[in-house]
C-alpha positions in Angstrom: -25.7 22.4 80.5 -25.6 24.7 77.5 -23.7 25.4 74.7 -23.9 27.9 71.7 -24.7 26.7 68.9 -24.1 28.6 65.7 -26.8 27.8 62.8 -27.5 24.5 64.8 -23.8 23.5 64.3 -21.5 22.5 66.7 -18.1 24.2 65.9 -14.9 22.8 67.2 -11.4 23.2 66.4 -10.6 20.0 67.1 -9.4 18.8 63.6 -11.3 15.2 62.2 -9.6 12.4 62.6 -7.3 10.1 60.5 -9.8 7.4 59.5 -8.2 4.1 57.7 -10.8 4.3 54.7 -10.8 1.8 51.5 -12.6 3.1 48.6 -15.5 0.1 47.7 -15.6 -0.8 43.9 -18.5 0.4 41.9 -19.5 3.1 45.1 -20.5 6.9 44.1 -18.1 9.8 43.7 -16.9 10.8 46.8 -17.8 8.1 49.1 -15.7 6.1 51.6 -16.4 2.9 53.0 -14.6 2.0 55.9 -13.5 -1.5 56.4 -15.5 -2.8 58.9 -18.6 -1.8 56.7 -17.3 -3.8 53.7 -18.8 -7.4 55.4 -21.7 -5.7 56.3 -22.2 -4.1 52.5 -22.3 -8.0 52.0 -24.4 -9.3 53.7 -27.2 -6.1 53.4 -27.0 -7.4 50.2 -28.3 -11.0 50.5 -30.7 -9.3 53.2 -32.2 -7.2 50.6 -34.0 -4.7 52.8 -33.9 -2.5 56.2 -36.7 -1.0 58.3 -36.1 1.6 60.7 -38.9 3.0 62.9 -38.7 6.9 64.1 -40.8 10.3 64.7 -39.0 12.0 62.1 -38.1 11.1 58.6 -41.4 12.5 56.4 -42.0 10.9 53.2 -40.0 13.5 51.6 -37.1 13.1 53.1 -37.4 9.4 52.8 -37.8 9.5 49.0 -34.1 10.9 49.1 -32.4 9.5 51.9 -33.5 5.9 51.1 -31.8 6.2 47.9 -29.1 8.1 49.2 -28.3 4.9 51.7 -28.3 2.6 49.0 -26.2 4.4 46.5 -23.5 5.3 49.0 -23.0 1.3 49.8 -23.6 0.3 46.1 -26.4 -1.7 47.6 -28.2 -2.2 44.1 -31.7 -1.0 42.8 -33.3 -4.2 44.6 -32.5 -3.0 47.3 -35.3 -2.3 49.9 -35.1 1.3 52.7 -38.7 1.5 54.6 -39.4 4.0 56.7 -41.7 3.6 60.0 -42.5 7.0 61.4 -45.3 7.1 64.1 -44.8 9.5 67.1 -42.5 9.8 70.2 -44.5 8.0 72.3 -46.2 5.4 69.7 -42.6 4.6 68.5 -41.4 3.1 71.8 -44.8 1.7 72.8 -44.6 -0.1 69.1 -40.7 -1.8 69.9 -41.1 -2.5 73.4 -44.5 -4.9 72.7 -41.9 -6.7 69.9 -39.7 -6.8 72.4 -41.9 -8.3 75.3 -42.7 -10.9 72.1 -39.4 -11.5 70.9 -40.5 -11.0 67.3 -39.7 -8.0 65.6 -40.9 -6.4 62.5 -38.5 -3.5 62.4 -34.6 -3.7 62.1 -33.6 -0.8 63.9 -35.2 2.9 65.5 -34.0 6.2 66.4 -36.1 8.3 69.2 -35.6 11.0 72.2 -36.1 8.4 74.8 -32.8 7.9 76.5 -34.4 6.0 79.4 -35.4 3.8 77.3 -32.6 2.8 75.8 -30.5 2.5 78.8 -32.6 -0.3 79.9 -32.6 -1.8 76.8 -29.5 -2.1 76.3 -29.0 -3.5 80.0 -31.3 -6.1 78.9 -29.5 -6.9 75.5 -32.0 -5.7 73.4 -29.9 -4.2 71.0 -27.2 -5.5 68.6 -23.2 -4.7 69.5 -22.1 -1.7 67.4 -18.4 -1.9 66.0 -18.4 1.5 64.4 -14.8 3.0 63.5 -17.2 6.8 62.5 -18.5 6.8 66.3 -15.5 8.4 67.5 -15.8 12.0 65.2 -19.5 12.2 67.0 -18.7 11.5 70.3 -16.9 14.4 71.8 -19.7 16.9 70.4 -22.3 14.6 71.4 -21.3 14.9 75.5 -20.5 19.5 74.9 -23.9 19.4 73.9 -25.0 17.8 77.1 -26.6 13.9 75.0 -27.2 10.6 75.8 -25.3 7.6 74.6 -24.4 4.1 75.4 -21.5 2.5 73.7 -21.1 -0.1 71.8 -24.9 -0.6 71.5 -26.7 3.1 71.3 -25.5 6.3 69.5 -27.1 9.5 69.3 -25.9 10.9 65.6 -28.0 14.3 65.4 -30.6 15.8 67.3 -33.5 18.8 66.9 -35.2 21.4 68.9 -38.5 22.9 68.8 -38.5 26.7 67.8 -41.7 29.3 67.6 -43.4 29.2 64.2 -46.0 32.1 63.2 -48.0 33.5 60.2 -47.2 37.3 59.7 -49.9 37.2 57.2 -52.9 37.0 59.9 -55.0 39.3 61.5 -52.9 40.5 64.5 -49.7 39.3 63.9 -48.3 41.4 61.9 -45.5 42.6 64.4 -45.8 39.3 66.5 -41.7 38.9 67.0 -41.0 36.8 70.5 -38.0 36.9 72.1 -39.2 34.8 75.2 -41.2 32.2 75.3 -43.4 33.9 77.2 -44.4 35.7 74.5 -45.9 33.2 72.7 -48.6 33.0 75.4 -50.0 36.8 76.1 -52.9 37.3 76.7 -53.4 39.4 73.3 -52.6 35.7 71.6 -56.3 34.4 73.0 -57.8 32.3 70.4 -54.5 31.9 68.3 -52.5 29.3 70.1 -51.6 25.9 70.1 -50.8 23.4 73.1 -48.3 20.7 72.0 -49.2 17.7 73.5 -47.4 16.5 76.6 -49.3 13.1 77.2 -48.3 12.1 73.5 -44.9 13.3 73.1 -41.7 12.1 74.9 -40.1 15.0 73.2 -42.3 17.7 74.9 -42.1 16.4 77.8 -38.0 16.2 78.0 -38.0 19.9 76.4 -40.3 21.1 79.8 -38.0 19.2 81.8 -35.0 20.7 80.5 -36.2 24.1 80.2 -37.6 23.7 84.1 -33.8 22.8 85.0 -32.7 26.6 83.2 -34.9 28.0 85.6 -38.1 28.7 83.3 -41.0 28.7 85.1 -43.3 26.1 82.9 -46.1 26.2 86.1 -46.4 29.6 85.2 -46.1 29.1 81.3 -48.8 27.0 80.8 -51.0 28.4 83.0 -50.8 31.8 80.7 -51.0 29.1 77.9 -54.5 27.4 79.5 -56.0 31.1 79.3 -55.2 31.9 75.8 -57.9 28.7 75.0 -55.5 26.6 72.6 -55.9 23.7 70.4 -54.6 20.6 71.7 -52.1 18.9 69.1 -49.2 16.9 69.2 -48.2 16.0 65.3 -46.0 18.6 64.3 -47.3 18.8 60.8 -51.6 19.2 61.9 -50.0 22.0 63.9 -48.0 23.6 61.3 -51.1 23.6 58.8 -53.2 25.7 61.4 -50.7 28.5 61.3 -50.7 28.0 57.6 -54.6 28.8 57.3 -54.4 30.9 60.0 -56.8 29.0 62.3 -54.5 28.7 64.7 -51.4 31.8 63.9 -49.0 30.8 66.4 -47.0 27.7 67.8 -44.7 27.9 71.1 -43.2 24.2 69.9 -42.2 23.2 66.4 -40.1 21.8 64.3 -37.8 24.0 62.1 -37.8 21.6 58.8 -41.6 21.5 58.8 -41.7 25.2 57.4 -39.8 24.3 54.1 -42.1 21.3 54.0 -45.3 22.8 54.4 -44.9 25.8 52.1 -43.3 23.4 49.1 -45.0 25.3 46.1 -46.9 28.2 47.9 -44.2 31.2 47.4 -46.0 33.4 48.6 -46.5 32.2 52.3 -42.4 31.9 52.2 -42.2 35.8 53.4 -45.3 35.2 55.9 -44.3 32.4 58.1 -41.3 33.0 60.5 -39.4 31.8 62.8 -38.3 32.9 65.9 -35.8 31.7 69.2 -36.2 31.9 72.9 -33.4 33.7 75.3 -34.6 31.2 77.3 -32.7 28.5 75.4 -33.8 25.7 73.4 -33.5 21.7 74.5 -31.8 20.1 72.1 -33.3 16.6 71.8 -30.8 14.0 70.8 -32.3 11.0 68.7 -30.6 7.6 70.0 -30.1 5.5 67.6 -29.9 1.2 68.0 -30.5 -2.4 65.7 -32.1 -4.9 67.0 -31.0 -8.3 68.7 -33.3 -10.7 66.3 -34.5 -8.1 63.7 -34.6 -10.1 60.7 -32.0 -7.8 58.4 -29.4 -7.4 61.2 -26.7 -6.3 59.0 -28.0 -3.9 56.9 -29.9 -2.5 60.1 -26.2 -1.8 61.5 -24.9 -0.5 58.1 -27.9 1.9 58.4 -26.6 3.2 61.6 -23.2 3.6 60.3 -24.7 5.8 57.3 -26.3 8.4 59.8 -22.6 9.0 61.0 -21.5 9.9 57.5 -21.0 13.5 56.8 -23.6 12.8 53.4 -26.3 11.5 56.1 -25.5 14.4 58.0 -25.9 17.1 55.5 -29.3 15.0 54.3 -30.7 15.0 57.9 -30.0 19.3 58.1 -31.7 19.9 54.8 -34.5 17.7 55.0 -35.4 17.8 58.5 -33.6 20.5 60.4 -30.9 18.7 62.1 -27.8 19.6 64.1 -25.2 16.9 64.0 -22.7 16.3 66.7 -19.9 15.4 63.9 -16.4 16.7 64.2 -15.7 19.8 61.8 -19.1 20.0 60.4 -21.6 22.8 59.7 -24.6 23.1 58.5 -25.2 24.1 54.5 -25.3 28.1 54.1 -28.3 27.9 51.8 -30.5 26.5 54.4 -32.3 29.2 55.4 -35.0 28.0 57.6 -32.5 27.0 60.6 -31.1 30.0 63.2 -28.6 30.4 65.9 -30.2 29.2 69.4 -28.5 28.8 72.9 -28.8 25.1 73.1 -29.9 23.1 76.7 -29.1 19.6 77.5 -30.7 17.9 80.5 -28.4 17.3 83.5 -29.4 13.9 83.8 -31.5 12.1 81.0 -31.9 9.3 82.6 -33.3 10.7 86.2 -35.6 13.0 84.0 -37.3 10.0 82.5 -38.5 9.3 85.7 -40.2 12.6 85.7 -42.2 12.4 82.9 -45.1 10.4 84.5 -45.3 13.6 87.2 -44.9 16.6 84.7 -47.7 14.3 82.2 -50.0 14.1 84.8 -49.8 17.9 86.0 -50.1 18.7 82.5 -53.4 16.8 82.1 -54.4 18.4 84.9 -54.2 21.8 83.7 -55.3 21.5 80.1 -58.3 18.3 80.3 
C-alpha cells in the first residue's frame, strides 16, 4: 500500500470531529480534557508516576514532553514521567520476560512490533482502552497502511528512515541520491554504514516492506557488503560517524536525529543533508499499550490518551520526526529537517513478522 505524504503529514479533507470536551479546572491555556480522562486525571494523581518503555523518546525530548504531559492534565510538580528507551528489539525482549513473570516494572510501551502486540493482546496482556480521541486517528492510521487493535493497542504516529550524509567530506560533495541504490555504489567503498538487521525490528519490517514494492534488497545489500561498512544499529552511534566523517553516509536514519546531533555546531547545519528514495519509504507505525498489572495503571492509560492529543502530536514531529495519523493535522512549517516521501505500508504486518527470523538470518549470512 502507499500513500503520499506531504512533509510526513497525512492530509485529509475529512473535517475533525465534534468531540464532547469539558475544560478541567486549573489546566493550561488551550487544553481540553475529555470526560473520560477526568477519573483517570484522579487517580494518576494518587499514583504519582508513569513509566513508558520505547526506542524513541531521547532525553531531549523527554525533558519536554514529560512536563508537557503533566502540565496538560494539571498533574502537579510531584508528579513523576520516566522514560525507558532501549532498542526495537531490547524493548520487546525487556516486556515479554515481565510478562512471562507477571511482574512488571514499566506501565506502558510503544514499539514497531505489530506481531507482537496482536498476541498480546490475544493473551490479555494489555489493559482495555476507552479513548473517546482514538476515533480522529483511526481513519489515517488504516490510508497509511498501520497496525492497530482496538480497544487495547493504538498506533498514534509513526517514522521512517531516510538517507543522511555529510556534504563537508572528502567525496561527497555532490553525493545527492535519488534511489536507494545510490547510497551503495561502489565509489561509496569505505564510507558506509550497515544498519543492523539482527538488532532492529524496525529494519527488518522496512526490508520487508520495501521487498513487497518490488526493491530488490538481495541485490542491495550485496552492493552494500562490497562497499565494506560499519555494522551499527543505534541510530545516534551512526549519526555521529557521518558527523566526523568516519563513516559520510547512512542508507537508514532517522530524520529528528539531525537537529539533535548538530544542537550548537552551526556550521555542520549547511553540511549534513537529507535526502528520499523514489523507491518509497516504510512508514513504521509505533503501537502503543498499558499494561494488565503495571503498578500506575491509570496514569499509564492517561499517557496513551496524551499521545492522541494534537499538543503530543506536534511534540512528537518537533522533537523526533514524527508523522501523526490525526485528522486535519500537519506538521509545523518551521521544521525544516522533515521532507515529502512516498510512504509504504506492509500488506500484512502480522504475516511479515513471521518473516523476520528468514530475512535476519540471510542478513547474517551476508554481512558476519
Amino acid at each position: 500500500m502507499q500513500v503520499r505524504l506531504r512533509l510526513f503529514a497525512l492530509r485529509t479533507c475529512a473535517s475533525v470531529a465534534t468531540l464532547a470536551v469539558l475544560a478541567l479546572s486549573g489546566s493550561p491555556a488551550g487544553a481540553q480534557v475529555m470526560p473520560h480522562e477526568e477519573k483517570l486525571i484522579r487517580e494518576a494523581k494518587k499514583e504519582g508516576s508513569v513509566t513508558i518503555i520505547n526506542p524513541i523518546l531521547a532525553d531531549s525530548t523527554e525533558r519536554v514532553f514529560g512536563p508537557a504531559f503533566i502540565k496538560y492534565y494539571n498533574l502537579g510538580d510531584g508528579f513523576k514521567f520516566n522514560n525507558l528507551r532501549k532498542g526495537t528489539g531490547p524493548v520487546v525482549a525487556q516486556v515479554r520476560q515481565e510478562i512471562q513473570a507477571k511482574r512488571f516494572t514499566v506501565d506502558a510501551m510503544f514499539v514497531n512490533s505489530p506481531a507482537f502486540f496482536d498476541a498480546a493482546a490475544k493473551q490479555g496482556v494489555f489493559l482495555k482502552l476507552e479513548s473517546a480521541r482514538w476515533k480522529d486517528h483511526e481513519e489515517g492510521m488504516k490510508k497509511a497502511g498501520q497496525y492497530f487493535k482496538l480497544p487495547y493497542v493504538v498506533t498514534p504516529f509513526a517514522y521512517t528512515f531516510v538517507p543522511v550524509w555529510n556534504s563537508g567530506c572528502p567525496g561527497m560533495e555532490n553525493f545527492q541520491p535519488k534511489s536507494i541504490f545510490d547510497t551503495v555504489a561502489p565509489a561509496l567503498k569505505g564510507k558506509t554504514i550497515a544498519s543492523d538487521l539482527t538488532r532492529s525490528l524496525t529494519y527488518t519490517n522496512t526490508t520487508i516492506g520495501l521487498k513487497e514494492t518490488g526493491v530488490d534488497m538481495d541485490k542491495f545489500f550485496k552492493m552494500l557488503k562490497a562497499t565494506n561498512p560499519v555494522i551499527e544499529f543505534r541510530t545516534e552511534p551512526k549519526m555521529q560517524m557521518v558527523l566526523t566523517c568516519e563513516r559520510p553516509i547512512d542508507t537508514w536514519n532517522l530524520a529528528a536525529r539531525v537537529p539533535q546531533a548538530i544542537a550548537g555546531k552551526p556550521e555542520l547545519k549547511d553540511k549534513i543533508k537529507l535526502g528520499t528514495y523514489s523507491e518509497g519509504h516504510v512508514m513504521l507505525g509505533n503501537q502503543m499499550a498499558a499494561f494488565e498489572g503495571a503498578p500506575h495503571p491509570n496514569a499509564a492509560k492517561l499517557l496513551i490518551e496524551f499521545f492522541l492529543t494534537k499538543e503530543s502530536a506536534d511534540l512528537m514531529a518537533r522533537y523526533e520526526g514524527m508523522y501523526s495519523f490525526m485528522k486535519g493535522w500537519t506538521i509545523p512549517k518551521d521544521i525544516w529537517f522533515m521532507k515529502e516521501v512516498k510512504a509504504v505500508g506492509l500488506k500484512d504486518w502480522l504475516k511479515a513478522g513471521a518473516q523476520h527470523k528468514t530475512v535476519r538470518g540471510e542478513w547474517q549470512k551476508m554481512f558476519r
